[in-house]
N, C-alpha and C positions, 0 to 999 in steps of 0.2 A: 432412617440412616442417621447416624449420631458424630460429629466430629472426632477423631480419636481422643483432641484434647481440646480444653476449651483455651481459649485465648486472654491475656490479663489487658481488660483498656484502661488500665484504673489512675496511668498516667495521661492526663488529659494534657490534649496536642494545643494549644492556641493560634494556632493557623487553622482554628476550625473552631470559633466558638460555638457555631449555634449545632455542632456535632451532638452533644452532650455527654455525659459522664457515665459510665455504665459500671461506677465503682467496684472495678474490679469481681463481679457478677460473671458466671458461668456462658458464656451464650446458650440459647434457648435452641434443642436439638433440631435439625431441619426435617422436615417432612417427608416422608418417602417417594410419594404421587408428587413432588415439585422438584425434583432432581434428575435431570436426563443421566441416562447411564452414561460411566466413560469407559471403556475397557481396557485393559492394560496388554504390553504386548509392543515388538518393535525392535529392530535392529538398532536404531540410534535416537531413541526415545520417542513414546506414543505420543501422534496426536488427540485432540478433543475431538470427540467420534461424539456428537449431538444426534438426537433420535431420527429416525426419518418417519414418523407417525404422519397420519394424515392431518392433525393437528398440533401445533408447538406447544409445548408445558405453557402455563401462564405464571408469572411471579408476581409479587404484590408491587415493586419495586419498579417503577415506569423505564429505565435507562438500561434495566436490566432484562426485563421483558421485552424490549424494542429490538434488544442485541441481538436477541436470539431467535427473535421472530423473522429478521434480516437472515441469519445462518440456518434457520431452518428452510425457508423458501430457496436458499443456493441447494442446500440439498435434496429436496423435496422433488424437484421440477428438472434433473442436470439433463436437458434436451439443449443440442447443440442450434434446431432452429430456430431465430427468432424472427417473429411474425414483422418484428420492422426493420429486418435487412429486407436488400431489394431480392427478388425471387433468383434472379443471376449468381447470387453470391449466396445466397442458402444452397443451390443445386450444385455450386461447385464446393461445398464446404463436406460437401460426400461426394464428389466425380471432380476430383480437380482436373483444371486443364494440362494434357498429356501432348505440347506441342511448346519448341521455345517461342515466344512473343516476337512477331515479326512486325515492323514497324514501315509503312510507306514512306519515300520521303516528304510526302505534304504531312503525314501525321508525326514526321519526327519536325518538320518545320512549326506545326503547330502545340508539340508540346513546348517546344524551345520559347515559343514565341510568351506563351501560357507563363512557364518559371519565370520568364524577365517582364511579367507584367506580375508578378505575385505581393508585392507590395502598391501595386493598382485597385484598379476600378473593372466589373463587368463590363461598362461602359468604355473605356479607354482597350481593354482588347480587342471588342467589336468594332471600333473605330480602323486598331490598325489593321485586323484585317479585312476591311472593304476598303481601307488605301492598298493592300496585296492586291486583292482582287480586282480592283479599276483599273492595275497595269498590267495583272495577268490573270486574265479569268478564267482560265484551262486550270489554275489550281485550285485543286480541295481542300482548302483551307478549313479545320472545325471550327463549326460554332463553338461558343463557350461552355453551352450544356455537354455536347460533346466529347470538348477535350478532355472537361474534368471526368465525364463515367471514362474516358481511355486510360487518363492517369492513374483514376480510381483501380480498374481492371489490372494495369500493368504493375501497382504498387501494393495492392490490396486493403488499400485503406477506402474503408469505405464505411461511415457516418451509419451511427444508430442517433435517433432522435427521441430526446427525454423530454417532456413538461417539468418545468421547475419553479418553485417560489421564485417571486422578483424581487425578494431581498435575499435569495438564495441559500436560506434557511434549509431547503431539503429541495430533491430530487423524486419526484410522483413514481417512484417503483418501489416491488416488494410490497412487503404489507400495508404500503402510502398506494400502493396504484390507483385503491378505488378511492382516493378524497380528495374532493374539488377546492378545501379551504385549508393552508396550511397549520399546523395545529401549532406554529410557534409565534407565528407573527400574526394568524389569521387575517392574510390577505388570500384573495379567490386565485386560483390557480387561473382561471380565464379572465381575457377581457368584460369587464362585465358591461361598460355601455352596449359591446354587439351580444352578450349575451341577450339581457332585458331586451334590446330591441328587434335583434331577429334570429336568438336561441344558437344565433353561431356561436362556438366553442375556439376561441381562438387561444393560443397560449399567449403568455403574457411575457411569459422567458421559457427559453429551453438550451439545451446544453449537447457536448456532441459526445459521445463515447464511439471509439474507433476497435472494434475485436480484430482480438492478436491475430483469429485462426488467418483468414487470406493472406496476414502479413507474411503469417512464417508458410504458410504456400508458396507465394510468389518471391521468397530467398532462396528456393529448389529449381525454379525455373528457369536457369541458364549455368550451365557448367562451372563460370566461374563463381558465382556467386556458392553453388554447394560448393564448391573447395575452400572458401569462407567459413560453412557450416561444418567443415568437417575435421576442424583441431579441436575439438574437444575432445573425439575420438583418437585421433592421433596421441593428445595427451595420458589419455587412461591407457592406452597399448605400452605407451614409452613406463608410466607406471606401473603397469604390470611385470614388465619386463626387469624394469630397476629391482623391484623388492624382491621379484624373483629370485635375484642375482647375488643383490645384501642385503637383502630383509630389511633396508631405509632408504628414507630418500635423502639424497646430500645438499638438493634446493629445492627449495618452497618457493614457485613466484607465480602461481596460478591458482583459480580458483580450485580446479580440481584436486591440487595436490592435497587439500584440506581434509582434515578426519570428517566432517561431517557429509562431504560430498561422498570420499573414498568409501564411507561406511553403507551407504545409499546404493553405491554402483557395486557394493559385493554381495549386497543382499539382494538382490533386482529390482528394486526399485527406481532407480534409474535405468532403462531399458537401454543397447546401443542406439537404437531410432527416438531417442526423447528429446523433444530439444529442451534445453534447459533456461529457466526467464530468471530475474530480477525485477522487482518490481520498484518504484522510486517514485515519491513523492513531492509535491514542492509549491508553495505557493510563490506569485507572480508579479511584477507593477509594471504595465507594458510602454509607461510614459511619465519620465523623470517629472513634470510638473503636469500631472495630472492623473485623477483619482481613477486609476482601470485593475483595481485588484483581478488576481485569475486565480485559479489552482488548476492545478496542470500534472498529470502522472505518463510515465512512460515505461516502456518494456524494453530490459536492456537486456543483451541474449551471451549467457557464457558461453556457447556454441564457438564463438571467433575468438580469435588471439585477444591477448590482454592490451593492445597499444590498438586495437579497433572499437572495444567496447563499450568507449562512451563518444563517437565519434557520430556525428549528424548524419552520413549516410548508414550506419546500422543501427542506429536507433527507431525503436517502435513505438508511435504515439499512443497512448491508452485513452485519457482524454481532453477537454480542455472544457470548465466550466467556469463559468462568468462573475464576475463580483455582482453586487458591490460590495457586502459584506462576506462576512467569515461562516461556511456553511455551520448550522445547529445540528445536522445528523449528517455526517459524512459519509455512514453507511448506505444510505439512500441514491449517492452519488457516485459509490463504486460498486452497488450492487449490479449495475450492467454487464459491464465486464467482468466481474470475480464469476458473474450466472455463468457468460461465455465460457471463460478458464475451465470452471466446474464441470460444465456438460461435455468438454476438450479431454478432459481429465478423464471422464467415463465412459466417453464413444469413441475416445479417441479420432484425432485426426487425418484424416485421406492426404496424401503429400505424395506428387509425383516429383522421381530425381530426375532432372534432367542429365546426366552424368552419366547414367546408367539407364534411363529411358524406363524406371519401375515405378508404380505405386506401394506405397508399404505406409502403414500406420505410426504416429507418433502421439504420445500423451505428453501433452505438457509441463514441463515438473518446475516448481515455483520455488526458489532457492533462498530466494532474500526477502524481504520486503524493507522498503528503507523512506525514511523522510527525514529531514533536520528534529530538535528538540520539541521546538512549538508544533510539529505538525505530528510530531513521532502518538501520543497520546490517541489521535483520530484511528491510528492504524489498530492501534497496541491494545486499546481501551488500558492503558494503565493511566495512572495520577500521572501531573504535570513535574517536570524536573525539578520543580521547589516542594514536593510533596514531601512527607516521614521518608517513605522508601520511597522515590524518586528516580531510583538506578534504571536506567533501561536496559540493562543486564540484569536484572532481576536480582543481582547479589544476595541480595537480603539485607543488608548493611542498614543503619537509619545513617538519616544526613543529622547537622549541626544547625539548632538558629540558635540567631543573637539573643540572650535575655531579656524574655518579653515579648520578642518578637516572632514572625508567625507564618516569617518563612524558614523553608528548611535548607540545608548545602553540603554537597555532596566533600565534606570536610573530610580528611585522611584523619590528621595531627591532634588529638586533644589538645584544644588552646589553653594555656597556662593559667590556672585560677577560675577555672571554667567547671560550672555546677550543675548546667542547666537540667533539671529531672527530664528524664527517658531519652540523652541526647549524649549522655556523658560516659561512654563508651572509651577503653584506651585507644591507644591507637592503631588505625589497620594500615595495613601493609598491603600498598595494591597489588602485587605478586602475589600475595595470598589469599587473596579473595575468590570465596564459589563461586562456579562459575552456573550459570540458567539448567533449572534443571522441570522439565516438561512435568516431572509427577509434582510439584512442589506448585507450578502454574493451576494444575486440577485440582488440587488442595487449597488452594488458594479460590480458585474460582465459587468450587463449593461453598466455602466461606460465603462468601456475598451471595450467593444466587438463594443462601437460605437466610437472608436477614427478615425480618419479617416487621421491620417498623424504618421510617427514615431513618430517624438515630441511631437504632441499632446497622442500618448500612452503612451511615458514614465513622459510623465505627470503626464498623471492619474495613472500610476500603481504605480510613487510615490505616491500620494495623496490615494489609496485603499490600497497598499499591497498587491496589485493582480497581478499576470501577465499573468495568463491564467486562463482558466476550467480545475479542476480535472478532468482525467479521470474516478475516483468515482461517478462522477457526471450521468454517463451510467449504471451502475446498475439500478434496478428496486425499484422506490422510495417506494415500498409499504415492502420492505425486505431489504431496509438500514437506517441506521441512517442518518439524512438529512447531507449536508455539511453545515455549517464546524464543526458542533458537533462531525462527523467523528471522527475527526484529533484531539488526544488526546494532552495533554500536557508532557515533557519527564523527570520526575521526577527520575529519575534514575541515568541518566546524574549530573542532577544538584546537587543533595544530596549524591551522590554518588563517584562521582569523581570530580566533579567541584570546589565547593566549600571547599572539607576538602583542597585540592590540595591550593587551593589559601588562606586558612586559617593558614596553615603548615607553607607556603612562608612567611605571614606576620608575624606569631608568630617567624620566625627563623629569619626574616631581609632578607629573599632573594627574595622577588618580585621587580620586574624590575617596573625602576620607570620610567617614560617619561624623557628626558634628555633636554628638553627643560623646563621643569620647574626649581625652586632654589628647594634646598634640605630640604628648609623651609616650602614647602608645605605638605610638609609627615610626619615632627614633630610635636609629637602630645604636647600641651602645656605641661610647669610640674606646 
């Protein structure tokens, strides 16, 4: 299989010197036996449909072989059980429980008592309740173990447990499951003094992954909570109805009113029983003077109105993994949950309505996936936002560096007197800019997945923007939004903090000017 066209590198990036030069030289056609098929096809563009062979292609290229050896195991294996939930919550993940949760008053006293210790100690619950119990011991007050499986059962959050590097390099699942030394840091995944001394296996760190399925179980089990779930539906009726009527809609303030959603829900893909997620990324520092980095992801449900969807009681924890540092394969550490998603995706979900007292099926449909800048890369596998093409809209556009320099910026305007070779483009007009287009991501992919030398890959991954396959890309294409539609844009950031922040600076005279320029460059004429 031979790229349609070969690609010109011949303008050498210097934000990459030890890249090299591929003076403008054809690329070397890819290999047939090293290319997973993609297939084309799709209402509102294909996704990456990776093989499901019993073994994953191999590439010469380490970050890119890692990638896909991650998305082949999501699809390879998509079984909703996992051997390390507890056996309770595998049996109801196919027979949910068909009764609303009925709460004693010693077990509602005890979960109460549980929340207003959660900034506590195991230790300080148990104290106060055996001060309950020394004045009244006719009450059943839980133990600690207790409460929490109660909460666990009523909330459905309930802990998957991972082994992890203790500098938090990677996460022991996926095609890491079977290595006891991590291959970045090469530190032992166990203790090793109880290893050598008495072959116990103890972790040294581990991390918690929380699956969606029991959460979005136990939002079905009480009346009002489905009438929570059920404006999305309300919304797509009301839509249906409106275009019916004028063939448009006259307000956009939802997510569904969106062409990508609306296109999803007329082709079937979106089913009426799907619930719909968001996924969201984010790292963490849990103490203003003092070093507790975290990253932390969560599942936020379009299902409920727009003024609930990011509010602490609808939000779903996905997971929470521990510093100190910045993980080296983040696929390793969402590969738990995406598995879950995956095998939700395929077996679909058991969900009893309380509202209507039925069981009926739900498949998960994954709408977004979102992180800030810095974190957006781990999701996307694209370059960082100072790369050539840097856009996380995939535009295509290149960015601007300063002369010499070897970062890139996502610059509109040609700056006046400005040369720089492969940079010096007129000016774009954000309105007019492509918008992500899924065959042009598999075009691109292609690209890198046949580089067949280092240099020849950081060629290409300047020349795409690429540097790997998301692991998104393992979900189940018929219940995700294709990549890189994915991967939203982070307007929040930008309007939010970025720019008042660098508007402030310049209305006050304090933004930091280059010191290599004259001071005549920043004067504005009078």
């Amino acid at each position: 299989m031979v790229l349609d066209a070969a690609i010109d590198f011949s303008e050498q990036d210097p934000s990459a010197e030890a890249f090299g030069s591929l003076g403008g030289q054809e690329l070397p056609p890819m290999a047939a036996d090293n290319v997973p098929p993609v297939p084309t096809g799709g209402p509102i563009g294909t996704a990456v449909v990776l093989p499901t062979t019993h073994e994953a292609p191999t590439f010469c290229i380490p970050v890119i072989d890692t990638a896909l050896k991650f998305i082949h195991e999501l699809k390879s294996n998509p079984l909703v059980i996992d051997e390390k939930l507890d056996k309770g919550t595998q049996w109801r993940l196919h027979h949910p429980l068909t009764e609303p949760m009925a709460l004693t008053p010693d077990e509602q006293l005890s979960i109460k008592l549980f929340l207003a210790d959660t900034d506590g100690s195991e230790k300080i619950y148990n104290e106060v309740r055996e001060a309950i119990l020394e004045w009244h011991p006719e009450d059943k007050i839980l133990t600690h173990h207790c409460v929490k499986r109660k909460v666990a059962e009523i909330s459905g959050i309930t802990p998957i447990l991972e082994d992890m590097c203790p500098n938090s390099c990677i996460s022991y699942t996926g095609p890491f499951k079977d290595l006891d030394i991590c291959p970045y840091c090469h530190k032992h995944c166990y203790d090793p003094i109880l290893l050598a001394s008495c072959g116990d296996k103890k972790p040294r760190q581990q991390f918690n992954t929380f699956p969606v399925g029991p959460q979005i179980q136990a939002r079905f089990r009480s009346p009002e909570s489905v009438a929570d779930m059920q404006h999305q539906k309300q919304i797509m009726a009301d839509v249906l109805a409106e275009l019916q009527l004028s063939g448009k809609l006259d307000i956009i303030e939802d997510i569904p009113h969106g062409s990508d959603f609306w296109d999803a829900y007329q082709h079937g893909q979106i089913a009426p029983d799907d619930v719909c997620l968001i996924f969201s990324m984010d790292g963490a520092q849990l103490y203003e003077h003092k070093a507790s980095n975290c990253w932390i992801y969560i599942w936020i449900l379009v299902d409920v109105s727009p003024d609930k969807h990011y509010k602490k009681k609808y939000i779903m924890p996905g997971a929470i993994v521990p510093g100190p540092n910045k993980p080296k394969n983040s696929d390793s550490l969402l590969f738990p949950g995406l598995h879950h998603v995956t095998a939700l995706q395929n077996e679909g979900l058991a969900i009893w309505d309380a509202s209507q007292d039925v069981t009926f099926k739900s498949h998960p449909w994954i709408f977004l996936a979102e992180a800030d800048a810095i974190g957006a890369p781990e999701l996307t596998g694209y370059v960082g936002h100072h790369g050539k093409k840097g856009c996380r809209n995939r535009c295509g556009r290149k960015g601007r560096r300063k002369p010499g320099g070897s970062h890139y910026y996502a610059v509109c305007l040609k700056p006046d007197n400005y040369s720089e070779h492969g940079c010096d483009d007129d000016d774009y007009e954000p309105s007019d800019l492509p918008t992500a287009s899924p065959a042009q991501y598999k075009q691109d992919l292609l690209s890198i997945q046949a580089s067949t030398s280092t240099s020849n890959y950081e060629a290409r991954r300047l020349e795409t923007g690429l540097s790997k396959s998301s692991i998104f890309c393992g979900l189940a294409p018929s219940c995700t939004l294709p990549v890189p539609l994915l991967f939203p844009g982070d307007i929040m950031h930008l309007f939010g903090i970025n720019i008042p922040d660098l508007l402030q600076k310049l209305w006050r005279g304090l933004m930091e000017c280059d010191t290599k320029n004259e001071d005549s460059c920043y004067k504005a004429p009078l």
